[in-house]
PLY file of the C-alpha trace (Angstrom):
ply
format ascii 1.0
element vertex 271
property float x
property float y
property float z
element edge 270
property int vertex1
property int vertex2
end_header
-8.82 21.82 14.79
-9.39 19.23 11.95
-7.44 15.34 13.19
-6.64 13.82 10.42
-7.96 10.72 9.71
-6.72 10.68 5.62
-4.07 11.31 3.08
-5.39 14.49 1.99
-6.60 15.87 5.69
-2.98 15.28 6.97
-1.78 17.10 3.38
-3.81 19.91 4.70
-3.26 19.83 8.19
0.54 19.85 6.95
0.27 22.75 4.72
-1.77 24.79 7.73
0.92 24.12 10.27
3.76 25.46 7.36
1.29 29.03 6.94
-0.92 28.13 4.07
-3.55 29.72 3.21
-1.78 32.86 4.95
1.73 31.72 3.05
1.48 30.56 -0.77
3.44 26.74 -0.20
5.24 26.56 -3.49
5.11 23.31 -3.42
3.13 21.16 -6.06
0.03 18.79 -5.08
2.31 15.81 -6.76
5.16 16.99 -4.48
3.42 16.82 -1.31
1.89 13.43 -1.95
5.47 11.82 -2.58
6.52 13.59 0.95
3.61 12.18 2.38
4.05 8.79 1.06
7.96 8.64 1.91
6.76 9.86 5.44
4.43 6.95 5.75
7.42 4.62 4.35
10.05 5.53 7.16
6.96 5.26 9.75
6.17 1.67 8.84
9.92 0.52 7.92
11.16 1.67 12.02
8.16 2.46 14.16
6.49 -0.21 16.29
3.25 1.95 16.43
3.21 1.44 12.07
3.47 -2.27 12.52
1.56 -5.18 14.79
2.54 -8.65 15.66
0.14 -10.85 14.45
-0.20 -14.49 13.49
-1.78 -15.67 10.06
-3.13 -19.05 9.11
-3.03 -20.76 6.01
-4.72 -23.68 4.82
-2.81 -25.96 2.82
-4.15 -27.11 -0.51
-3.33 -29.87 -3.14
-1.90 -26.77 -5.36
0.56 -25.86 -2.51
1.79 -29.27 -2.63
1.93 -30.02 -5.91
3.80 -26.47 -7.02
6.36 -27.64 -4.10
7.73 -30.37 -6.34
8.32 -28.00 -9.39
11.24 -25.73 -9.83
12.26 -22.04 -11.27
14.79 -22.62 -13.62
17.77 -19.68 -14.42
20.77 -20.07 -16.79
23.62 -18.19 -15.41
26.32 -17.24 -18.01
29.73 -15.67 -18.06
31.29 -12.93 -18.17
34.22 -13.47 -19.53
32.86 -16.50 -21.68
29.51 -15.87 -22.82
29.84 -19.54 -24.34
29.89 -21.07 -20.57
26.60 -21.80 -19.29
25.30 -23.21 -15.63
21.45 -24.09 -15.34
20.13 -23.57 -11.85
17.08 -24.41 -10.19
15.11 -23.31 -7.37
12.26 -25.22 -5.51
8.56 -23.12 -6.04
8.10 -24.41 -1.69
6.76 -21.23 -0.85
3.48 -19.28 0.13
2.74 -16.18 -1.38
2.67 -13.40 1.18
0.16 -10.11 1.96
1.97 -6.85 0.67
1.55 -5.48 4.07
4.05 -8.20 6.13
6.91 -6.48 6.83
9.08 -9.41 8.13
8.58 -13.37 9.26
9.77 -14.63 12.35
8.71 -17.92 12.85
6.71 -21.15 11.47
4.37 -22.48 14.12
5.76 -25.84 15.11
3.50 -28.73 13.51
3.45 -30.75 16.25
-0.12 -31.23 17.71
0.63 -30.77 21.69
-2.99 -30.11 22.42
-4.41 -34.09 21.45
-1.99 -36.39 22.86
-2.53 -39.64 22.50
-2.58 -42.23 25.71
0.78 -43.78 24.29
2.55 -39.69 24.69
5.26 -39.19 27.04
3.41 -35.58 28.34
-0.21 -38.02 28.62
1.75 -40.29 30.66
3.39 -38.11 32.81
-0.07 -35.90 33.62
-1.52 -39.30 34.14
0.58 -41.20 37.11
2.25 -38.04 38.43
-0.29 -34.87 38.79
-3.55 -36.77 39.42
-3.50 -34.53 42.57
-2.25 -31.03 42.59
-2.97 -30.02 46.04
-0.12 -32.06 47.28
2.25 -32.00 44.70
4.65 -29.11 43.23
4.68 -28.37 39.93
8.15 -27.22 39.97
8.70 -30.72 39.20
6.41 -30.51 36.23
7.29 -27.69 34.94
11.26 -28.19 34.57
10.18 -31.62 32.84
8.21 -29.89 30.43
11.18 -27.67 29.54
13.54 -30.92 28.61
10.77 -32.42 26.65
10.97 -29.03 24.36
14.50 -28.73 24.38
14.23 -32.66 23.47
11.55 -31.86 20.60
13.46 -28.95 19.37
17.30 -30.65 19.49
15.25 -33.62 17.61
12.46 -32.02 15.32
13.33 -28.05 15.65
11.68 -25.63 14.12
11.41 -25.05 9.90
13.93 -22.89 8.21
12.54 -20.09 6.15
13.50 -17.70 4.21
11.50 -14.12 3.18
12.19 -10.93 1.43
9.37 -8.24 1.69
10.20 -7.27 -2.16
9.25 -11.03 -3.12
6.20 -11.52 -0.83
7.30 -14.66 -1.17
7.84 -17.48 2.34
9.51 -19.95 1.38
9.86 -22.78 4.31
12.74 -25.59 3.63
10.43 -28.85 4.67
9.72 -31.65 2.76
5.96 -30.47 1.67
4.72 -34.08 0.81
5.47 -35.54 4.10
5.68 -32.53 6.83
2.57 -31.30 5.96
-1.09 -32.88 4.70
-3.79 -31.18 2.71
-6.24 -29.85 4.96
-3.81 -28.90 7.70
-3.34 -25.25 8.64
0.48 -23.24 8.77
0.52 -20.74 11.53
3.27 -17.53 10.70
3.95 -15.06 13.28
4.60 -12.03 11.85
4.65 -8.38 11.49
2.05 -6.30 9.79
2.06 -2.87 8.99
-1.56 -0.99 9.78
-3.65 -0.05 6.75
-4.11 3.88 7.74
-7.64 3.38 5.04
-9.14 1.42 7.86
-7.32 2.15 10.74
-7.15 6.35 10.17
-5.54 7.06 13.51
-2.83 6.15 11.87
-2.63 9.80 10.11
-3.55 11.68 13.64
0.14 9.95 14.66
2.14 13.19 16.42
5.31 11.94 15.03
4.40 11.34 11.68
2.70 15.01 11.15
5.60 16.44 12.82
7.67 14.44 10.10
5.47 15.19 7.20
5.95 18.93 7.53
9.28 18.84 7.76
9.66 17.18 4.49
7.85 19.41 2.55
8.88 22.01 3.78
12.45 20.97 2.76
11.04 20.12 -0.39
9.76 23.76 -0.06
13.25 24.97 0.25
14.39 22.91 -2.46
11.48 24.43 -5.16
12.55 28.15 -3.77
16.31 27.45 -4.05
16.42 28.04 -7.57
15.62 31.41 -7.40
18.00 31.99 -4.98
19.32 35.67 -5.33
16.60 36.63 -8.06
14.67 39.91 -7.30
11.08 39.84 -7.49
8.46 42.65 -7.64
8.54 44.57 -4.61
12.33 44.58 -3.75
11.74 40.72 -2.23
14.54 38.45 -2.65
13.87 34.69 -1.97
15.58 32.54 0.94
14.61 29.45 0.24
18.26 28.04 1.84
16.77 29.09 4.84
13.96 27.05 4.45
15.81 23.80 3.00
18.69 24.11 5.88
15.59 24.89 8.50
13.65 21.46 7.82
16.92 19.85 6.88
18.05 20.24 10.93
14.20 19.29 11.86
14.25 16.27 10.05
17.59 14.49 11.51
16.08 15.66 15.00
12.94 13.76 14.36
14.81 10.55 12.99
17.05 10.57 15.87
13.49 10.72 18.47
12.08 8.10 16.04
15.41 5.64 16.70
15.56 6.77 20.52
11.75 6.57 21.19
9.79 4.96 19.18
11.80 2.18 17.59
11.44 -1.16 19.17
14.45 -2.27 20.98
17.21 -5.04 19.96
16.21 -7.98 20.84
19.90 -9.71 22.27
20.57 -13.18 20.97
21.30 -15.56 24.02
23.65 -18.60 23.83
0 1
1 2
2 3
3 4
4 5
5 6
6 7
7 8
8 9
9 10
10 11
11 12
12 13
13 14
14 15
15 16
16 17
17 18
18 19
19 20
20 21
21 22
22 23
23 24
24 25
25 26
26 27
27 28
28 29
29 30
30 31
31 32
32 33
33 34
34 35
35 36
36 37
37 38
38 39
39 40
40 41
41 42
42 43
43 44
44 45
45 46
46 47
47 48
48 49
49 50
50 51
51 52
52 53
53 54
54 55
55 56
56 57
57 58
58 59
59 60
60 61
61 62
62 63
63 64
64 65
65 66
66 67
67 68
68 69
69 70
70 71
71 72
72 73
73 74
74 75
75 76
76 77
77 78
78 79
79 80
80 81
81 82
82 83
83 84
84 85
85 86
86 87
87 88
88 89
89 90
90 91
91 92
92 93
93 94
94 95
95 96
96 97
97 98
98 99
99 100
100 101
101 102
102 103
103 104
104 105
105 106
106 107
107 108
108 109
109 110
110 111
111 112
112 113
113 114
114 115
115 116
116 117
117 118
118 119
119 120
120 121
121 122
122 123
123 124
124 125
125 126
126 127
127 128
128 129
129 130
130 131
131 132
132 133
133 134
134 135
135 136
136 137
137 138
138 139
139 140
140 141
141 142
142 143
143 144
144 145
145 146
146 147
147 148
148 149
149 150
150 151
151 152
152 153
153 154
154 155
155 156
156 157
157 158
158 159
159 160
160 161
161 162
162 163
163 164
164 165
165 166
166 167
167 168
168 169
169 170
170 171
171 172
172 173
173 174
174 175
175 176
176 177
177 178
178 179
179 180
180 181
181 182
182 183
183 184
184 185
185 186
186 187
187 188
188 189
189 190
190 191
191 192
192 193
193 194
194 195
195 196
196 197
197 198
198 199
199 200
200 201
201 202
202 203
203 204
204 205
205 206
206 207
207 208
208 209
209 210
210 211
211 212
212 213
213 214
214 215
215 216
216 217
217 218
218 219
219 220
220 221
221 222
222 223
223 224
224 225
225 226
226 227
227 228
228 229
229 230
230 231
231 232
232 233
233 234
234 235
235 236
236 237
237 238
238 239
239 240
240 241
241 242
242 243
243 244
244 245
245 246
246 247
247 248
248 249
249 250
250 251
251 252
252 253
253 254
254 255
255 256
256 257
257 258
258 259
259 260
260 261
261 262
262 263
263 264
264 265
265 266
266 267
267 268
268 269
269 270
């Protein structure tokens, strides 16, 4: 048996598991390649297996500063009124982001934790309290390290940001000439969706084949339900309501195993 490991192996492995070449699929090559492509779209939009956590780096440059202090301009007009105008203005504080990030959850915190200084309340506290840690706990270390973060985020926090995965566009609400300097690097934890040209397991997924099939062969059903009741040669009549209502049932089956299996869970939102 052939795995998949492209668009048009899984378009044949699909068409093999609906009876081709023992069946003629009346389905059109154009056809199959929008099923396959709106397959691929659910799989990345709710699966965890589609998508990866990952962090990115960017290094600011002058141009990301310098676009931060210019504006988008829109002039909003009525409806009632077209004589009554309102200019508005957005800030341009934003990074432009890869097509495959699905979703932003955080900005890095700025803060340099790693090179304290002598003068640092953490370099301090390492210095005249752990300088032995056979015989002291570090219970006691530990639950002070905990206020000095709640401290730093009550005080500095973390940056507000905003993205939409139809703009690309991160935009993070700082103050670009001061929170940041050239040279310095923003850290964004994110999610990513796999490329399936370089990583072609992605095609071999079960769940996706399974999926795949099912919506061509409603689209199958769809093509054949317009002859629905006409005779052909032979004395056969077409069915193709069978078909359609056939993959139709398959298809909220495997959504439902995709939300009860292989979504990733909820994450609750404490305090």
């Amino acid at each position: 048996m052939a795995i998949p490991n492209s668009k048009s192996t899984l378009k044949d492995w699909c068409l093999r598991k609906l009876g081709a070449p023992v069946l003629e699929i009346n389905v059109d090559d154009d056809q199959v390649d929008d099923r396959i492509d709106e397959a691929l779209q659910f799989f990345y939009t709710f699966q965890y297996s589609g998508m990866e956590r990952c962090y990115l780096k960017h290094l600011i440059t002058e141009a990301d500063v310098t676009r931060s202090g210019t504006d988008e301009s829109e002039t909003a007009t009525d409806i009632k009124d077209s004589g009554i105008t309102t200019d508005w203005k957005t800030g341009k504080g934003f990074l432009v982001m890869p097509d495959a990030v699905q979703s932003v959850l955080r900005v890095l915190p700025f803060s340099d934790r790693g090179n304290l200084n002598m003068f640092d309340v953490r370099y301090q506290l390492r210095l005249n309290d752990l300088y032995d840690f056979s015989s002291e706990s570090v219970i006691h270390y530990q639950m002070t390290m905990w206020h000095l973060d709640y401290l730093d985020m009550i005080l500095i926090g973390e940056k507000p940001l905003q993205f939409n995965t139809h703009k690309n566009r991160l935009y993070i609400n700082m103050d670009w000439g001061d929170d940041v300097q050239i040279g310095e690097h923003i850290i964004i934890e994110c999610y990513r969706k796999l490329d399936p040209t370089t990583w072609t397991d992605v095609y071999d997924n079960l769940w996706l084949k399974r999926y795949s099939t099912a919506l061509i062969k409603k689209q199958w059903g769809e093509n054949l339900i317009k002859f629905q009741g006409v005779t052909m040669l032979g004395g056969v009549t077409m069915n193709g309501e069978t078909i359609y209502n056939d993959a139709k049932d398959t298809i909220i089956k495997l959504e439902e195993e995709s939300k009860t299996t292989w979504e990733e869970p909820l994450h609750f939102d404490i305090g």
